[in-house]
Backbone as numpy.savetxt, mean C-alpha at the origin, in Angstrom:
# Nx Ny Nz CAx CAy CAz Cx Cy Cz
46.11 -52.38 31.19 44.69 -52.34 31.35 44.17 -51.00 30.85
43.12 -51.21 29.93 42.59 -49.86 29.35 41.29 -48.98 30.68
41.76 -47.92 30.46 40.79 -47.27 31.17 39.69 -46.35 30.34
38.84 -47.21 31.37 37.20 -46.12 31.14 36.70 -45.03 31.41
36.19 -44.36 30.27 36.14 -43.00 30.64 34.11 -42.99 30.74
33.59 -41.99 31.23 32.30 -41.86 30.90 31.85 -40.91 30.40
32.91 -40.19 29.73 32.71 -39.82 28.59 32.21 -40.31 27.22
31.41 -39.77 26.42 30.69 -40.28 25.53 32.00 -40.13 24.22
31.78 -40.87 23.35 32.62 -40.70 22.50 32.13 -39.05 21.60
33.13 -38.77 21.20 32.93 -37.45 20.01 32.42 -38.29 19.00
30.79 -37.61 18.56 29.81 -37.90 17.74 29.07 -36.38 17.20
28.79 -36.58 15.99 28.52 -35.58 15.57 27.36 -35.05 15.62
26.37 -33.83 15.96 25.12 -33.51 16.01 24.45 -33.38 15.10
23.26 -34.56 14.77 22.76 -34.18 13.34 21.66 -33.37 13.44
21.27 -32.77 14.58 20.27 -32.01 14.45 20.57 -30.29 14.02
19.83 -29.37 13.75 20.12 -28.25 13.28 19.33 -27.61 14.46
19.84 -26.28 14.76 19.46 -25.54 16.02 18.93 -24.63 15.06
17.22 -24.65 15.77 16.34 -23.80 14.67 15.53 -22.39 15.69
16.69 -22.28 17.13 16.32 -21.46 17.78 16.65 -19.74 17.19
17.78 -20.10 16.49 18.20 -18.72 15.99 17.78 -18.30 14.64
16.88 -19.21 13.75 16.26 -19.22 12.75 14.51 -18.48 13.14
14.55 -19.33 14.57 12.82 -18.67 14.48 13.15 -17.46 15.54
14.17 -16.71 15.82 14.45 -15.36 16.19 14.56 -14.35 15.07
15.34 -14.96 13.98 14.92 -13.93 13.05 14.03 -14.36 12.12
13.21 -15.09 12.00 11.61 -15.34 11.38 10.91 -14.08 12.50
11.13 -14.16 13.90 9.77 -13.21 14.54 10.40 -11.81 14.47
11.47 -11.56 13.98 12.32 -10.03 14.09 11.77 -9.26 12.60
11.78 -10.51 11.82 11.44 -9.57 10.37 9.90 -9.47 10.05
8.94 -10.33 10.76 7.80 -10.25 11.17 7.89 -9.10 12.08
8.02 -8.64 12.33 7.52 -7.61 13.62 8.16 -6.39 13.11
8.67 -6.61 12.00 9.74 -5.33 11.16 8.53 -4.78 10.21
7.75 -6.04 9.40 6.87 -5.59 8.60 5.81 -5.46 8.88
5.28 -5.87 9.98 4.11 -5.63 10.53 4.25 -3.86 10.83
5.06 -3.27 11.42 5.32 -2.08 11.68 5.46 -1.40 10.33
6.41 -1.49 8.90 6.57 -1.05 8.30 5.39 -0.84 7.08
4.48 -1.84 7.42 3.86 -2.34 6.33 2.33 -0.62 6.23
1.97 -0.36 7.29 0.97 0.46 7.39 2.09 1.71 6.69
3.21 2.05 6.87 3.78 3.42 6.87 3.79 3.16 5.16
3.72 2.19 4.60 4.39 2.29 3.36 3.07 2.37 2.36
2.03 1.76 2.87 0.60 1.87 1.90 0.30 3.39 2.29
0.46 4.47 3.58 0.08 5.54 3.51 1.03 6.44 3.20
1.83 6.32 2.45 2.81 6.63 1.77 3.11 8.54 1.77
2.19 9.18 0.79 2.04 10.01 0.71 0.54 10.91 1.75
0.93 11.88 2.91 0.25 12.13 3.94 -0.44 13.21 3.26
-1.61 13.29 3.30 -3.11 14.14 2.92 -3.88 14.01 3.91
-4.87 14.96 4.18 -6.00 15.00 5.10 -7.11 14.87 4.07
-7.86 13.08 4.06 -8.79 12.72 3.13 -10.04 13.54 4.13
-11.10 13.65 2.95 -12.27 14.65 3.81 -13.32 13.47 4.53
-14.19 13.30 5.24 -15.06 12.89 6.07 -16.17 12.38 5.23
-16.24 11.28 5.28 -17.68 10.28 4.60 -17.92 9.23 4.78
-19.20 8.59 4.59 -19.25 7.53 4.79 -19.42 6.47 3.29
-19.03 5.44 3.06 -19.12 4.65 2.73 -18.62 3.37 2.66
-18.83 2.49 2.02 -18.46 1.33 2.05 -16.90 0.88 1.82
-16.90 -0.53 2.59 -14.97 -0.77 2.55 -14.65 -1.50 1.62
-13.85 -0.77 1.24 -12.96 -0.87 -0.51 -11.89 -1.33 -0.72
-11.44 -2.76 -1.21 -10.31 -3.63 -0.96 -9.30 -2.78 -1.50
-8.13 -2.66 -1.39 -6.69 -2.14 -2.00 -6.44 -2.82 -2.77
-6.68 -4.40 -2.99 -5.47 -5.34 -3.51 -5.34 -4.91 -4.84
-6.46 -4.88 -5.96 -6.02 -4.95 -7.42 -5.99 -3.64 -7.55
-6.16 -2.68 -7.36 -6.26 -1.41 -8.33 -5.18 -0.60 -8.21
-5.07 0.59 -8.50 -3.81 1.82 -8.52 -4.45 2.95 -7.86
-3.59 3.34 -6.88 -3.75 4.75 -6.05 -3.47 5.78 -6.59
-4.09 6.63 -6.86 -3.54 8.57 -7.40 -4.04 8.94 -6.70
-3.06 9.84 -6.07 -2.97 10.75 -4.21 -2.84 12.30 -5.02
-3.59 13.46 -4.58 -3.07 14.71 -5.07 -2.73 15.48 -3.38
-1.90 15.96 -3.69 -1.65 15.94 -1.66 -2.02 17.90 -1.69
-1.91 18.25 -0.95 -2.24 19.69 -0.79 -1.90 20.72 -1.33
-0.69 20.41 -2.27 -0.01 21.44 -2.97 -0.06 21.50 -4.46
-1.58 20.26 -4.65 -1.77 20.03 -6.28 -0.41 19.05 -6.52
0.42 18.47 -6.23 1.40 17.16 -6.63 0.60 15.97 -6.88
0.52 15.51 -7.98 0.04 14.06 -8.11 0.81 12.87 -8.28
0.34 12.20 -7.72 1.57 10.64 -7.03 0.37 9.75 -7.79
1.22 8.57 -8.47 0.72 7.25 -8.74 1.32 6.21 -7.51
0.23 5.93 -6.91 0.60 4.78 -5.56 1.71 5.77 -4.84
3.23 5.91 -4.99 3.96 6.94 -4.05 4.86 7.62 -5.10
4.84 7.65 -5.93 5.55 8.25 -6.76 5.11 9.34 -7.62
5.76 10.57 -7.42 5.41 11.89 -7.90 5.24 11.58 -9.49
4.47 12.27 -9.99 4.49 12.35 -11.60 3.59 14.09 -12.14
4.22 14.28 -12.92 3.28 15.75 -13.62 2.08 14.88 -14.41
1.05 16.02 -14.08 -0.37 15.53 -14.96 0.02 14.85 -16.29
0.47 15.15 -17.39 0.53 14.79 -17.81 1.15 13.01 -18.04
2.65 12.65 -17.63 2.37 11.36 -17.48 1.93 10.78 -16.82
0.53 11.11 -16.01 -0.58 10.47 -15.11 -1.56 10.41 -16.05
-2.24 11.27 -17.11 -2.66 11.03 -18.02 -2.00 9.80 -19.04
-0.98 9.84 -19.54 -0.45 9.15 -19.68 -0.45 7.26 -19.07
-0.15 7.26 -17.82 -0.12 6.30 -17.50 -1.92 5.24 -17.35
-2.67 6.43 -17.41 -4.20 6.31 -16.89 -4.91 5.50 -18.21
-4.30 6.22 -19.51 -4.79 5.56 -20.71 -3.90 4.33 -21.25
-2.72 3.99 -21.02 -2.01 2.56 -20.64 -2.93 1.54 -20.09
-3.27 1.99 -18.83 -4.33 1.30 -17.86 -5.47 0.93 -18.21
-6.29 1.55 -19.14 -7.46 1.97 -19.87 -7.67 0.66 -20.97
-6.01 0.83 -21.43 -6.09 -0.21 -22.47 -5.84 -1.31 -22.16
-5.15 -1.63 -21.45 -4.46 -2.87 -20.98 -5.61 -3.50 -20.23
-6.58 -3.29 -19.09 -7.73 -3.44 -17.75 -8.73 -2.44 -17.65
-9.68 -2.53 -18.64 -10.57 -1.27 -18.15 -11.43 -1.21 -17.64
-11.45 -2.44 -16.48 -12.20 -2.89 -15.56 -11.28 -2.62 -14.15
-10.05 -2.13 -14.35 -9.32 -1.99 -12.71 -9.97 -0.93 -12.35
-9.72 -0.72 -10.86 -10.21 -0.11 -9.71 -9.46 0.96 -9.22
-9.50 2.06 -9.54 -8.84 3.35 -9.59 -8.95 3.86 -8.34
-8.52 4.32 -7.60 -8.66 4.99 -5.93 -7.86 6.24 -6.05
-9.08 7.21 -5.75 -8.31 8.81 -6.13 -7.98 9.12 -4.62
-7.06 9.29 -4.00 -6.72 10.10 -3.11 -7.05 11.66 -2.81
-7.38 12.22 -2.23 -7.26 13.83 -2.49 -7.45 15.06 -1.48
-6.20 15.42 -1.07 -6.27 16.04 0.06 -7.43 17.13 0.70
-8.57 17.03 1.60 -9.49 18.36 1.38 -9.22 19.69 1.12
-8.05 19.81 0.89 -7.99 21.65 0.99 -7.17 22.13 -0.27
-7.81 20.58 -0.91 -7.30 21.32 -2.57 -8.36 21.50 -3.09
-8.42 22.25 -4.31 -9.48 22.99 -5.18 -9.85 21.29 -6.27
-11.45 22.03 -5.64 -12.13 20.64 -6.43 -11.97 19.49 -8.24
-10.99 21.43 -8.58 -11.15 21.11 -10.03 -9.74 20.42 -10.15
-8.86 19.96 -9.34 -7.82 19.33 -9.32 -8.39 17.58 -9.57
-9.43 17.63 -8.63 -9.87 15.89 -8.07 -11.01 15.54 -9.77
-11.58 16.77 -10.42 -12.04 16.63 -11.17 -11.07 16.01 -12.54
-10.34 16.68 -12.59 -8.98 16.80 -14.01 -8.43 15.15 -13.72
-8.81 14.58 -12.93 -7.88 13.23 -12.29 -9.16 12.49 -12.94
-10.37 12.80 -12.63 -11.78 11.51 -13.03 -11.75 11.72 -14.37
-11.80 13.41 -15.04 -12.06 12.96 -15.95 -10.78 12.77 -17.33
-9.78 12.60 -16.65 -8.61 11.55 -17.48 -8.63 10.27 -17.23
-9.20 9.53 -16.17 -9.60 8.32 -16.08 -10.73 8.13 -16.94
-11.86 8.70 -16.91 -12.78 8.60 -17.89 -12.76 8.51 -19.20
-12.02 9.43 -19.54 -11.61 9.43 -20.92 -10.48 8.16 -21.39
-9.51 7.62 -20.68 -8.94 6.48 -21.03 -9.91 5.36 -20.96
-10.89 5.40 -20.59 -11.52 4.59 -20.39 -11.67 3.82 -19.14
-11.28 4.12 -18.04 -11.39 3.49 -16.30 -12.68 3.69 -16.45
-13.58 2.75 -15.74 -14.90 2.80 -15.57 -14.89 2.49 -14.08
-14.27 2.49 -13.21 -14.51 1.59 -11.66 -13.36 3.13 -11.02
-14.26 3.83 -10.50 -13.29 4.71 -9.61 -13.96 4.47 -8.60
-12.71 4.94 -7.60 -13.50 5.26 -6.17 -12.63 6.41 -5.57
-13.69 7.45 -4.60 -13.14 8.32 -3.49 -12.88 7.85 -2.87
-11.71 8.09 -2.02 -11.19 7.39 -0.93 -11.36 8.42 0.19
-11.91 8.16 1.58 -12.44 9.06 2.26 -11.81 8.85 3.64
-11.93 9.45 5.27 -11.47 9.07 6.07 -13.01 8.49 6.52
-13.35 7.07 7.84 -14.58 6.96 7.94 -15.18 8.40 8.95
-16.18 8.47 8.76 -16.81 9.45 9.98 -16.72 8.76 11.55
-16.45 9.63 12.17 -16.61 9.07 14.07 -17.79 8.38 14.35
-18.22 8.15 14.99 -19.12 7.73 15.77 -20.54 8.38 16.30
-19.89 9.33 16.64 -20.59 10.53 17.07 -21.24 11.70 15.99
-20.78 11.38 14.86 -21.62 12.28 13.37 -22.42 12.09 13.45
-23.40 12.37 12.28 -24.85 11.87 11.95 -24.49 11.14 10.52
């Protein structure tokens, strides 16, 4: 006489366990959410105090001059010259992109100048200062 077990027979699981999939979906989310601000402010300057209007990031190119006269394209150091360089590339290729000068306040004005007018001269027509906003409490 055969005996019964109530045990289920060995059958295979066709489902996929998607608990350890959406642990690291929310781990690398929460990696770039954190990383993501450190990496657009890349290079640290104290921008000077103004007001104006909010200015999308997405299409254009950042040139940061940080306090010691160093000029960075987006985060990467370069001498004036291949920033000139790269500015009239730009000029030719989009001379409608959106240029965003970075520029630390406690550099000498004629630094932030030498940056517009090599954009100018390649032909960039769309710059912008990039500023910190004013408090609340300004005028």
């Amino acid at each position: 006489m055969a005996r019964k077990s109530s045990k289920p027979a060995n059958r295979t699981i066709s489902e996929i366990n998607v608990t350890p999939l959406m642990d690291l979906t929310f781990l690398l989310l929460i990696t770039f959410i954190i990383t993501f601000p450190l990496l657009e402010q890349g290079i640290p300057v104290q921008l000077p105090s103004g007001r104006a209007a909010e200015l999308s990031e997405d299409a254009g190119r950042t040139i940061t001059v940080d306090e010691h006269g160093q000029y960075y394209i987006d985060a990467e150091p370069v001498s004036f010259e291949r920033l000139a360089e790269d500015l009239h590339a730009w000029g030719q290729a989009d001379p409608s992109m959106p240029l965003l000068v970075r520029a630390d306040e406690r550099i000498a004005y004629g630094n932030v100048v030498k940056v517009l007018r090599s954009a100018y001269a390649a032909g960039l027509s769309r710059l912008a200062l990039v500023t910190e906003g004013e408090s609340a409490s300004s005028p």
